[in-house]
C-alpha positions in Angstrom: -2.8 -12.9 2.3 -5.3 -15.8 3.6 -7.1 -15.4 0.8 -4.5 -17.0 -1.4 -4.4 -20.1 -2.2 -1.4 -21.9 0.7 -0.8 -18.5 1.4 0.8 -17.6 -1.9 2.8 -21.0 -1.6 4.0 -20.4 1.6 2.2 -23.3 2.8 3.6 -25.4 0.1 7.1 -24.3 1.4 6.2 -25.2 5.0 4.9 -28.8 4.4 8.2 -29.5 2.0 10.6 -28.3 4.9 8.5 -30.2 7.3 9.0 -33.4 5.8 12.7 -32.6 5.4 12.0 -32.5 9.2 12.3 -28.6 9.7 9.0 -26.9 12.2 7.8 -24.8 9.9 4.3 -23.7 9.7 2.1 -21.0 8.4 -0.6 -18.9 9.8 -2.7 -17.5 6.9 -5.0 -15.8 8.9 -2.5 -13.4 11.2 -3.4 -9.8 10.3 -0.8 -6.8 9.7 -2.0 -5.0 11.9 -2.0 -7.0 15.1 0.8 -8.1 16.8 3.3 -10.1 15.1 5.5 -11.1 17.8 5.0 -14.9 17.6 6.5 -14.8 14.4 9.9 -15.1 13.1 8.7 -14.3 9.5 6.1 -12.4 8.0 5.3 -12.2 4.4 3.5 -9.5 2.4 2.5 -10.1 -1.1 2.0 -7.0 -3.1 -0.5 -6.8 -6.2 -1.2 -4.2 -8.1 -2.7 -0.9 -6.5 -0.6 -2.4 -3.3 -1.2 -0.3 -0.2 -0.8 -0.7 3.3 -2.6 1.3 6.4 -0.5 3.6 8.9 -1.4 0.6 11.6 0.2 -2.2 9.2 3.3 -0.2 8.7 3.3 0.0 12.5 2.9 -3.3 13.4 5.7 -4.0 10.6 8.4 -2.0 11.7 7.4 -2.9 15.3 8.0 -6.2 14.7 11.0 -5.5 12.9 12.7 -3.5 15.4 11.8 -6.4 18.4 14.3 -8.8 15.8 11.7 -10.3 13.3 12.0 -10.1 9.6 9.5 -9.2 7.0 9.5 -10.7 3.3 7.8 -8.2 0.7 7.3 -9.7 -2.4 5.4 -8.6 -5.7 3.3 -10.7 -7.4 0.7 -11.0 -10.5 0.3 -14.7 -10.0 -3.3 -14.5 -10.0 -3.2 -12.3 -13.3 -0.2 -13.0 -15.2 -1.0 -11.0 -18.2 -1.1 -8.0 -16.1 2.5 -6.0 -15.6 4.3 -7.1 -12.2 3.7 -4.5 -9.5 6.9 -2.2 -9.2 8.9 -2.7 -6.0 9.1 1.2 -5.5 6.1 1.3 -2.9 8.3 -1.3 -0.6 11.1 0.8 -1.0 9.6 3.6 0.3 8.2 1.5 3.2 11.9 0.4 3.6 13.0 4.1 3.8 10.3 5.2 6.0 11.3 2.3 8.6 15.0 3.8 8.3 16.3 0.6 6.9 18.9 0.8 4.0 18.1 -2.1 1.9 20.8 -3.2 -1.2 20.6 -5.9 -3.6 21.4 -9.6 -2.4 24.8 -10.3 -4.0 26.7 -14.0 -3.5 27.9 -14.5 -0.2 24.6 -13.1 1.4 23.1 -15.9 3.5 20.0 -15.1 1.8 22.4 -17.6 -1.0 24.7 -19.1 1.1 23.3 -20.8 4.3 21.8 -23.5 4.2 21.8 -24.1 0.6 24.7 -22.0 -1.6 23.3 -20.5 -4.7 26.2 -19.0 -6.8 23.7 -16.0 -8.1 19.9 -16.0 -7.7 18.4 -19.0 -8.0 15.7 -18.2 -11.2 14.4 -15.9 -13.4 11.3 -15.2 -13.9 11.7 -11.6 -15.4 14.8 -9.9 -16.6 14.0 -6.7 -14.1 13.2 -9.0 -11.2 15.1 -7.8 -8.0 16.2 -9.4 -4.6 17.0 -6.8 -2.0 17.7 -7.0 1.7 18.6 -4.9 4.5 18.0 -5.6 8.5 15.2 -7.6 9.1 13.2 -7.1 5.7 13.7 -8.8 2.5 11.8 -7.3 -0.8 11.7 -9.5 -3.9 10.3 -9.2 -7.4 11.2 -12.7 -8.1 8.0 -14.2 -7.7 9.2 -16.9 -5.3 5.5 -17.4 -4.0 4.4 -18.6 -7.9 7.2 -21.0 -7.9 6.1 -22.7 -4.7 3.0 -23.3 -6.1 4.5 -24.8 -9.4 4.3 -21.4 -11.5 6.3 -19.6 -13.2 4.4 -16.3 -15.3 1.5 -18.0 -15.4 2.7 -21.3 -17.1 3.5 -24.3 -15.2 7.4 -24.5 -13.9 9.6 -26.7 -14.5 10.7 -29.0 -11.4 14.3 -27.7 -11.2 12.9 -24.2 -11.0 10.8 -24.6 -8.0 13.5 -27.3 -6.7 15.3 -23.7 -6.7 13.0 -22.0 -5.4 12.1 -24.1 -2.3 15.5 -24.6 -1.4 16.0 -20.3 -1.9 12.8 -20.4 0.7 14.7 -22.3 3.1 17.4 -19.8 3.1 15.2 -17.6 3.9 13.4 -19.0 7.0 16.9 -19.5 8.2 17.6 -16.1 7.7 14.2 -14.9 9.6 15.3 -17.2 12.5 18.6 -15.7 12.8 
């Protein structure tokens, strides 16, 4: 959401990738449910008490089906003491859009293109999860904390959000794809 600060990191991914010389930018103030067209990627960050209105989950899986990809992503950034929201509410958002999603195993371009990870790139809980099926990504990995240099609430170390930048530009050449 806006409200976050760079967009839940996002906009510290997008300013490294653009002085690696990739066009990537972020739009913190583009609403769920408007159209999403513009976009190759959209990112939802899930707190706890997550929901999401019948006109969200329609903009969503419109803008899914018209060949744009959604990253869902849970998140207690803001209150690590607090348990990390359970992926089950994406998952049901994933079977209501029809869209089988399975854990990301080596060999997924989600690790292989452009940068090769050999399994996921960190931990940040031993339960955290990396799922993917056509157009939407769901992760419990906290990716979002990493790119603004955190990792459970404590400050990460710089291989882990080397990691973690480098997993975000798999990612946004995924959504372009």
């Amino acid at each position: 959401g806006a409200s976050e600060p760079n967009c839940h990191g996002a906009g510290n991914l997008a300013r490294a990738l653009r002085h690696a010389g990739q066009k990537v930018w972020v739009d913190g103030k583009a609403a769920l449910d408007q159209e999403l067209a513009p976009y190759h990627l959209v990112y939802v960050v899930g707190h706890q008490n997550f929901q999401i209105s019948r006109n969200e989950m329609n903009s969503l899986y419109a803008f899914i089906q018209k060949g744009g990809t959604v990253f869902m992503e849970t998140c207690n950034c803001a209150d690590p003491e607090s348990s990390l929201p359970d992926i089950a509410g994406f998952l049901d958002i994933a079977s209501s859009f029809g869209i089988p999603v399975e854990d990301v195993k080596p060999g997924h371009p989600l690790l292989a293109e452009p940068n090769l990870f050999s399994m996921l790139p960190v931990h940040t809980t031993p339960e955290a999860r990396l799922l993917a099926g056509e157009g939407l990504v769901i992760s419990s990995y906290g990716f979002g904390c990493l790119w603004q240099g955190m990792n459970q609430g404590k400050p990460a170390p710089r291989e882990e959000i080397r990691q973690a930048y480098e997993w975000g530009e798999n990612l946004i050449q995924y959504a372009i794809r």
